[in-house]
Short mmCIF file of the C-alpha atoms (twelve columns), coordinates in Angstrom:
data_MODEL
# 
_entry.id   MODEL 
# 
loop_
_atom_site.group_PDB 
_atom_site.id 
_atom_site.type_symbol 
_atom_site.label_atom_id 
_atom_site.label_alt_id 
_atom_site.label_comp_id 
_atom_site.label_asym_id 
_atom_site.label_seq_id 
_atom_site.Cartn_x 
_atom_site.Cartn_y 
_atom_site.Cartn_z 
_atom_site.pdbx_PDB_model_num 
ATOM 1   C CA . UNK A 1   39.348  -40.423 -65.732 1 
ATOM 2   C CA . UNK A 2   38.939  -42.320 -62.434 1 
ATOM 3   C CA . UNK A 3   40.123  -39.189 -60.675 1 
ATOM 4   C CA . UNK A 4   37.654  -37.079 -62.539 1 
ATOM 5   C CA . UNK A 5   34.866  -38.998 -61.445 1 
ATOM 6   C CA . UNK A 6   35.979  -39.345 -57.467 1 
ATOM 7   C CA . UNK A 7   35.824  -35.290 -57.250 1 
ATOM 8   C CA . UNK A 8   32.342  -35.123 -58.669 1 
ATOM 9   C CA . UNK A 9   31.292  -37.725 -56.062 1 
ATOM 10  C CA . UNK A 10  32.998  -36.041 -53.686 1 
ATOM 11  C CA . UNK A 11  31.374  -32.359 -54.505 1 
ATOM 12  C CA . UNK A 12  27.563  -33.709 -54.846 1 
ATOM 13  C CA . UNK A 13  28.059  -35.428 -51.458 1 
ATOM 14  C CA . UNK A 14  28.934  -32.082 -49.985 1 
ATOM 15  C CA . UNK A 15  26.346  -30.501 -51.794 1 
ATOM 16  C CA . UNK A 16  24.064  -32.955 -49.813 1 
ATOM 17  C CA . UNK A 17  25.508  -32.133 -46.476 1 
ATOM 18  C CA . UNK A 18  24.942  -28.387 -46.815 1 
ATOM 19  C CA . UNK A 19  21.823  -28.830 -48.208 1 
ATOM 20  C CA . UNK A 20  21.067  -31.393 -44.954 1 
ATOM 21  C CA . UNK A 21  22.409  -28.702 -42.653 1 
ATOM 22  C CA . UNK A 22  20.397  -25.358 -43.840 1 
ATOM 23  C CA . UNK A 23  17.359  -27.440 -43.552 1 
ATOM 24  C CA . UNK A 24  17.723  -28.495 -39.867 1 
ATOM 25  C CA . UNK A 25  18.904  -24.853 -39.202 1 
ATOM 26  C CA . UNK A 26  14.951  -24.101 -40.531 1 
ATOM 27  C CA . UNK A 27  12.259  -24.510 -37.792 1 
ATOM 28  C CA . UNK A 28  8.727   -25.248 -39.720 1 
ATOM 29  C CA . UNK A 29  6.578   -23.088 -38.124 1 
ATOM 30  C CA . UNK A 30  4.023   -26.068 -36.818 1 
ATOM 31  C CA . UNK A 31  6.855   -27.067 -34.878 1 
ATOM 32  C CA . UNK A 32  8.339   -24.170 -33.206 1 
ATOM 33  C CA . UNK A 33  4.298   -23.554 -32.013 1 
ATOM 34  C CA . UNK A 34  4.340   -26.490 -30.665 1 
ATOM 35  C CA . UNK A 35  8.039   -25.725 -28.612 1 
ATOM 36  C CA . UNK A 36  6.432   -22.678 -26.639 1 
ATOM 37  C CA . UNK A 37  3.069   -25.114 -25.048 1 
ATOM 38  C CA . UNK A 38  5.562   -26.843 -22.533 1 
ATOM 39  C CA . UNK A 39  7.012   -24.147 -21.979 1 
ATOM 40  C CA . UNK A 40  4.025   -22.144 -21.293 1 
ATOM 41  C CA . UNK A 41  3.082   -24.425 -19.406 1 
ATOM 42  C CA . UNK A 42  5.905   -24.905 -17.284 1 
ATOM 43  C CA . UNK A 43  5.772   -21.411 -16.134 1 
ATOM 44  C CA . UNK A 44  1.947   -21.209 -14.945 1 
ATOM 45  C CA . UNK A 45  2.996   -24.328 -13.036 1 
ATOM 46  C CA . UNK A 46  5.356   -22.677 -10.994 1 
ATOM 47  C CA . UNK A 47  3.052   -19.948 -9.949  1 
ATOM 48  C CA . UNK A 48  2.552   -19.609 -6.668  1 
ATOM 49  C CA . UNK A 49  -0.976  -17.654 -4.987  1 
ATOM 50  C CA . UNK A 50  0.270   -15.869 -2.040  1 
ATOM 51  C CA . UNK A 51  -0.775  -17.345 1.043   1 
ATOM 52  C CA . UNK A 52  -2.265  -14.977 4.284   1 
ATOM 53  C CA . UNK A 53  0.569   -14.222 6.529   1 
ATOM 54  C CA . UNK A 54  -1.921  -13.017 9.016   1 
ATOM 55  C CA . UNK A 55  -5.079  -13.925 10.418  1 
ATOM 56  C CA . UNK A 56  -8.668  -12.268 10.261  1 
ATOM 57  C CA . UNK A 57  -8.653  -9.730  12.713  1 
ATOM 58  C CA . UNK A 58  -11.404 -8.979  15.256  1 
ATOM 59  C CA . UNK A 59  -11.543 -7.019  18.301  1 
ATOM 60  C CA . UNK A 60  -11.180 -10.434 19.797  1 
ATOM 61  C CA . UNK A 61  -7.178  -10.633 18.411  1 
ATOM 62  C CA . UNK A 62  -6.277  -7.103  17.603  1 
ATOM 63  C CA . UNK A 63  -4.721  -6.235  20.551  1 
ATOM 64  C CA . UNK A 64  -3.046  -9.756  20.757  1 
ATOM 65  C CA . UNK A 65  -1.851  -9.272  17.245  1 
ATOM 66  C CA . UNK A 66  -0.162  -5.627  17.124  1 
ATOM 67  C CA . UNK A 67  1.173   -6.472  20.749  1 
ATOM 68  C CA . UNK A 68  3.693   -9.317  18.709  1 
ATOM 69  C CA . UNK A 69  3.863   -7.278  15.615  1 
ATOM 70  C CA . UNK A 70  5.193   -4.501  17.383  1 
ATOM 71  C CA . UNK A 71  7.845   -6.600  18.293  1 
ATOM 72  C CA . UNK A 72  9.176   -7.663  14.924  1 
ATOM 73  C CA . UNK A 73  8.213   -4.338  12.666  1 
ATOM 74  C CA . UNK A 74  10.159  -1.785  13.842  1 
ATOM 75  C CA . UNK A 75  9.304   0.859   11.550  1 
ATOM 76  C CA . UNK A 76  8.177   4.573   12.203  1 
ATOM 77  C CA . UNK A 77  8.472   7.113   9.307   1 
ATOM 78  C CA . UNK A 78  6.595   6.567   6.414   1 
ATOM 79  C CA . UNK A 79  5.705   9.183   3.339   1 
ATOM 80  C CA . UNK A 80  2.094   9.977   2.720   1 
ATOM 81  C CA . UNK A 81  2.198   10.525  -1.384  1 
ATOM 82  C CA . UNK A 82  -0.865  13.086  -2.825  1 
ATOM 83  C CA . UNK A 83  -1.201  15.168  -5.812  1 
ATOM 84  C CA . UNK A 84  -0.417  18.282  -3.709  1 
ATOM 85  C CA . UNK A 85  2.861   16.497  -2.840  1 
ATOM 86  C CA . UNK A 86  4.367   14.445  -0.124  1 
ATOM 87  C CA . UNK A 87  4.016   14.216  3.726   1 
ATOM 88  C CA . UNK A 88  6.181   12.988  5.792   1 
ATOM 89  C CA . UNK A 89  5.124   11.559  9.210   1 
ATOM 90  C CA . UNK A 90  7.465   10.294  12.248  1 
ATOM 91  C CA . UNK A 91  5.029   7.490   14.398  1 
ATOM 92  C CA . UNK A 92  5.311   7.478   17.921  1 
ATOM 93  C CA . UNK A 93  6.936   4.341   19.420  1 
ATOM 94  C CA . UNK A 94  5.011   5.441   22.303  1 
ATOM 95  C CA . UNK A 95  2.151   4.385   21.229  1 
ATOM 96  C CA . UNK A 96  2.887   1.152   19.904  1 
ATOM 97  C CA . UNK A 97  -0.489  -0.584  19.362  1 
ATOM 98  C CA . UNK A 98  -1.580  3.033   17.233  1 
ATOM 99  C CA . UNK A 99  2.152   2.781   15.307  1 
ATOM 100 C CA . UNK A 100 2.149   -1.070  14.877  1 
ATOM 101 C CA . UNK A 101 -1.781  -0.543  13.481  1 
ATOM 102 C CA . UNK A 102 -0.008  1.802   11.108  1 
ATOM 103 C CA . UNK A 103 2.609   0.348   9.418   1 
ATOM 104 C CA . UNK A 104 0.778   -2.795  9.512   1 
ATOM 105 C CA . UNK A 105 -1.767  -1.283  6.815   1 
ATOM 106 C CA . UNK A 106 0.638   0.677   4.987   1 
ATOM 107 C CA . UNK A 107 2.531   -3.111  4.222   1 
ATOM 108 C CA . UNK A 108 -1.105  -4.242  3.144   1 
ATOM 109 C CA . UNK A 109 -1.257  -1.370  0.682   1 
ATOM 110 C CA . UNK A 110 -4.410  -0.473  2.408   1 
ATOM 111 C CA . UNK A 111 -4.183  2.978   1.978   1 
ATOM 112 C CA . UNK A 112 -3.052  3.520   -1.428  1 
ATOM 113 C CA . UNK A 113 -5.476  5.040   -3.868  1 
ATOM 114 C CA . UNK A 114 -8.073  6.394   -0.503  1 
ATOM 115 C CA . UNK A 115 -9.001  10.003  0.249   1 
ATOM 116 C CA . UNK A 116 -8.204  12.690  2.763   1 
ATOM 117 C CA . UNK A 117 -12.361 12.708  2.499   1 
ATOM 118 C CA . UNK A 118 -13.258 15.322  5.026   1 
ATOM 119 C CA . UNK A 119 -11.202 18.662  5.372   1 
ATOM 120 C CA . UNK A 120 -11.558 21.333  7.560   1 
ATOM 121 C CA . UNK A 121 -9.617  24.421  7.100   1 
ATOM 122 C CA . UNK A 122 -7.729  25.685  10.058  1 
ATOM 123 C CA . UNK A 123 -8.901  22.374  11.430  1 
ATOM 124 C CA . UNK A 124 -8.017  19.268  10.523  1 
ATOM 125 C CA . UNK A 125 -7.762  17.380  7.280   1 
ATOM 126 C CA . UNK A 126 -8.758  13.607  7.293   1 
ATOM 127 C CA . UNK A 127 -8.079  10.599  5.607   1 
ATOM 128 C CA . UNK A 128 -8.235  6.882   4.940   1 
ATOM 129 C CA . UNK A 129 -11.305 6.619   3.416   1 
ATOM 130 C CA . UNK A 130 -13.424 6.010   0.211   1 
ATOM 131 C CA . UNK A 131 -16.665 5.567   -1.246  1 
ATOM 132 C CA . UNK A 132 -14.407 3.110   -3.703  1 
ATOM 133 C CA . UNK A 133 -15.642 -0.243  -3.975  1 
ATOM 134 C CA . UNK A 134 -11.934 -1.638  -3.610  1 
ATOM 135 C CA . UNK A 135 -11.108 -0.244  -0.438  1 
ATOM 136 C CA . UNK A 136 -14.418 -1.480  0.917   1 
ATOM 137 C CA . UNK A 137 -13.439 -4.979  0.165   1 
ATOM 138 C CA . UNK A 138 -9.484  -4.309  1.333   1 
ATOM 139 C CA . UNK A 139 -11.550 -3.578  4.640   1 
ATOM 140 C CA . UNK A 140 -13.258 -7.090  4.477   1 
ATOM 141 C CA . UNK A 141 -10.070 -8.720  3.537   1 
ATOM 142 C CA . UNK A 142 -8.490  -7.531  6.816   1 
ATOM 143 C CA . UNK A 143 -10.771 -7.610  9.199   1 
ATOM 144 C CA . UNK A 144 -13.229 -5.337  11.220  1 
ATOM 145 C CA . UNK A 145 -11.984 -4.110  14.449  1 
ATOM 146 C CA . UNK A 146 -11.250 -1.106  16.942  1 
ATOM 147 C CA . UNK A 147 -8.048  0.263   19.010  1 
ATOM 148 C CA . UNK A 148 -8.893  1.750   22.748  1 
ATOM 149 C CA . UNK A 149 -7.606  5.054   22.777  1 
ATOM 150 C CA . UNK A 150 -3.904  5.921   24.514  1 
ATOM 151 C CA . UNK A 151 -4.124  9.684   25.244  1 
ATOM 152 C CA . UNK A 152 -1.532  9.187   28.297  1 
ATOM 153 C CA . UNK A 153 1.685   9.747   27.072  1 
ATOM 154 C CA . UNK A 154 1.808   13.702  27.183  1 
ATOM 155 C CA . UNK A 155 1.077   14.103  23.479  1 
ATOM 156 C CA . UNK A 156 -1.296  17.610  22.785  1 
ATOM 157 C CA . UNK A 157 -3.074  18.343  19.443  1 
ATOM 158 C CA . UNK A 158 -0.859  20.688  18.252  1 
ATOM 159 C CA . UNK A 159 -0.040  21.550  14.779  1 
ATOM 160 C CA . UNK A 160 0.959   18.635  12.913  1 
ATOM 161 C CA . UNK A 161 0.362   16.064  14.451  1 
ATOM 162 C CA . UNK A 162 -1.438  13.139  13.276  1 
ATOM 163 C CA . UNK A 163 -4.604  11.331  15.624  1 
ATOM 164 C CA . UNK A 164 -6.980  8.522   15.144  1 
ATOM 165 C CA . UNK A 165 -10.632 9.565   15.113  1 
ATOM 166 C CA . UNK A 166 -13.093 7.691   17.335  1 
ATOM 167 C CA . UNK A 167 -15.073 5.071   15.177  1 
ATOM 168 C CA . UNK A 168 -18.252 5.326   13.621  1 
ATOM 169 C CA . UNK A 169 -19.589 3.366   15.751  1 
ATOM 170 C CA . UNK A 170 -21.036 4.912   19.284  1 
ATOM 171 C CA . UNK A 171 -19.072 3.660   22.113  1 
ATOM 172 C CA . UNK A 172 -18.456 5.066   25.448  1 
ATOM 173 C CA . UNK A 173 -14.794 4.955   25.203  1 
ATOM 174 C CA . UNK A 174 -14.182 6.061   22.148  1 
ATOM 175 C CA . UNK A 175 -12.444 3.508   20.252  1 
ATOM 176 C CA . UNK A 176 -11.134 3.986   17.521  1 
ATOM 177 C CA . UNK A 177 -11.153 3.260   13.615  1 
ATOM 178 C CA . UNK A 178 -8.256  1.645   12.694  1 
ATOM 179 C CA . UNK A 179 -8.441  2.777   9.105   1 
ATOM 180 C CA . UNK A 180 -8.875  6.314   9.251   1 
ATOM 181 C CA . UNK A 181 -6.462  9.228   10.823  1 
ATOM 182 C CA . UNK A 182 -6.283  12.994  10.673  1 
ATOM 183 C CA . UNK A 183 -3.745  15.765  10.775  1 
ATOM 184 C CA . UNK A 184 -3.905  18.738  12.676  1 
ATOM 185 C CA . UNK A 185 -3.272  22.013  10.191  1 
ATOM 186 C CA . UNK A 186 -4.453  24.894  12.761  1 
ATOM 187 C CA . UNK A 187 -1.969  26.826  13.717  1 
ATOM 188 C CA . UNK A 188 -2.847  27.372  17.086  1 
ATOM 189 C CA . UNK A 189 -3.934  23.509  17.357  1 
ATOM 190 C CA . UNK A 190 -6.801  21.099  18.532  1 
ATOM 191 C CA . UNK A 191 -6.664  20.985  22.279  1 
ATOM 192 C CA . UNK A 192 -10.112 20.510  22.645  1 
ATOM 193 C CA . UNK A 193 -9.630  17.068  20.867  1 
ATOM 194 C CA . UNK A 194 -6.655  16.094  24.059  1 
ATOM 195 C CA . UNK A 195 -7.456  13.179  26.032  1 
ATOM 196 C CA . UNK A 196 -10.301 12.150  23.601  1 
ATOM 197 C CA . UNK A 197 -8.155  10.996  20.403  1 
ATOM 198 C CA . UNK A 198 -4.818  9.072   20.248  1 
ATOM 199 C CA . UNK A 199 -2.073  11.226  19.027  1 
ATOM 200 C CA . UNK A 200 0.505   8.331   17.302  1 
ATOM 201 C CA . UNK A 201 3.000   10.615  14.911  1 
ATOM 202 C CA . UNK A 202 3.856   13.840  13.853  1 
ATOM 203 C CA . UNK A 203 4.661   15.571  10.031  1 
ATOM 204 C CA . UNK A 204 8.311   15.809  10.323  1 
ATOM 205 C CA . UNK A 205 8.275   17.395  6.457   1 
ATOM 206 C CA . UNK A 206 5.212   18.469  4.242   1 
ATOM 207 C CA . UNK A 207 3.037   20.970  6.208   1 
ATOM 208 C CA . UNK A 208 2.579   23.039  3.178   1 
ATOM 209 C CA . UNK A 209 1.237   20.171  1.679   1 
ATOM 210 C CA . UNK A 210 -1.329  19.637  4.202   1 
ATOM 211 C CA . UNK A 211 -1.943  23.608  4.312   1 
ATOM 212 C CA . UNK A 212 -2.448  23.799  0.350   1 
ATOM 213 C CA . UNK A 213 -5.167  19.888  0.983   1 
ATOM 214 C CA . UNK A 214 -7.007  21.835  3.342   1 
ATOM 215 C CA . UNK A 215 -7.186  24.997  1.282   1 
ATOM 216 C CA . UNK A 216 -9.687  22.334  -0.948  1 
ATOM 217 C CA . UNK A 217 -13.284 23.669  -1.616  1 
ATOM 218 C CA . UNK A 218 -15.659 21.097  -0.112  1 
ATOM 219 C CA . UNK A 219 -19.857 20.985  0.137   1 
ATOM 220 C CA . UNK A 220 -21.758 21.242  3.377   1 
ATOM 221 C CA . UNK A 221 -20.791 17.679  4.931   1 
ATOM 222 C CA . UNK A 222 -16.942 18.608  4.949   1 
ATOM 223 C CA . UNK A 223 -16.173 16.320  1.810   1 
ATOM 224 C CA . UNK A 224 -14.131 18.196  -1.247  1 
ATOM 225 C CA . UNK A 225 -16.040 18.780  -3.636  1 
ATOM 226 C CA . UNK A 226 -12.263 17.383  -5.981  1 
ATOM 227 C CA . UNK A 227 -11.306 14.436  -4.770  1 
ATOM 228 C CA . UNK A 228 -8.489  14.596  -3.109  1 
ATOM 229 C CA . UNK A 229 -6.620  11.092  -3.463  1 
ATOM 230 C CA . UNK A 230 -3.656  9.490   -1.086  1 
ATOM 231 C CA . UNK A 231 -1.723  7.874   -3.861  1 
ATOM 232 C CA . UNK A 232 0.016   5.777   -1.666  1 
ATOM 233 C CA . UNK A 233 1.706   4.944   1.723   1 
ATOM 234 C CA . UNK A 234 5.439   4.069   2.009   1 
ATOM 235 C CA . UNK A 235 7.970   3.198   4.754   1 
ATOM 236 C CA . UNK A 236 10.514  5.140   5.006   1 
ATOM 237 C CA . UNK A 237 12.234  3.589   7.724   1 
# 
């Protein structure tokens, strides 16, 4: 009898226990709410807002500015990415201030999601440029300032190459706008254009590409009348 009654203490007591255990396994929803605020909060604590690695530039630093980036940024091919397909452009270390200028914007994403905005064909096509809000205030963000053109290093307009147009701006020496450049599709070239416009790079793959842009119908001030967007800007090497 006494034995009896020690195995049905011993079998509601484990009853207990498991009972005990599948209800701690059970998270009441109130609770397991409240688990994720810490946490939640934990992570937007530990974002950080990118800080400006570079300063506001003005024709006052520009110059200053490339001259030391052109020391540590190295790069000179990059890949022009469009709807018509991809361009491929080799950047003179020649001109280093025009190269440095370059690359500089590409790393700022500055031209992704512009226009080749004015195209010529058996001209030029050109590009850099929007009537887009964003890239407006991209602009701003980086600063407003000019290059003096470099058209001493033997370069000639010739098919393919890429050159910085003068600014918008009159000046007697034709500075030029940082932002913008334009590619030479003619076949038989520019050479009027030598010794006015810097000539910083060449397309080393994706002439058809520019052939089939400047092929684009466009109204009486040169723009097409499709827009004809640069997707984006990427270093190659």
């Amino acid at each position: 009898m006494r034995l009896i009654i020690l195995v049905l203490i011993s079998v509601f007591l484990t009853n207990c226990e498991d009972s005990k255990s599948s209800k701690q396994k059970t998270v009441p929803v109130k609770d397991s709410v409240k688990l994720k605020k810490p946490i939640e909060k934990t992570l937007k604590d530990t974002v950080v807002t990118p800080k400006r690695t570079y300063p506001l530039l003005t024709d006052k630093n520009a110059m200053d500015f490339f001259l030391e980036y052109n020391k540590e940024h190295k790069e000179n091919k990059v890949r022009i990415k469009t709807d018509f397909g991809d361009i491929e452009i080799l950047l003179f270390k020649e001109t280093k201030f025009h190269r440095s200028n370059f690359i500089f914007l590409t790393k700022q994403n500055y031209f992704d999601n512009t226009q080749f905005y004015r195209i010529v064909n058996n001209f030029i096509i050109q590009g850099g440029n929007s009537d887009n809000r964003k890239v407006l205030n991209k602009r701003k963000k980086i600063g407003k300032y000019l290059l003096p053109t470099d058209t001493k290093r033997g370069f000639k307009h010739v098919r393919g190459v890429i050159s910085m147009p003068s600014s918008e701006i009159e000046n007697p020496h034709k500075l030029a706008s940082p932002y913008e450049f334009f590619i030479v599709q003619a076949k038989n070239g520019a050479p009027h254009l030598d010794g006015d416009f810097t000539i910083f790079g060449k397309v080393t793959k994706g002439m058809n590409v520019v052939d089939e842009i400047a092929k684009q119908k466009t109204d009486k001030a040169e723009w097409p009348l499709h827009n004809v967007y640069i997707r984006k800007v990427e270093i190659i090497e």
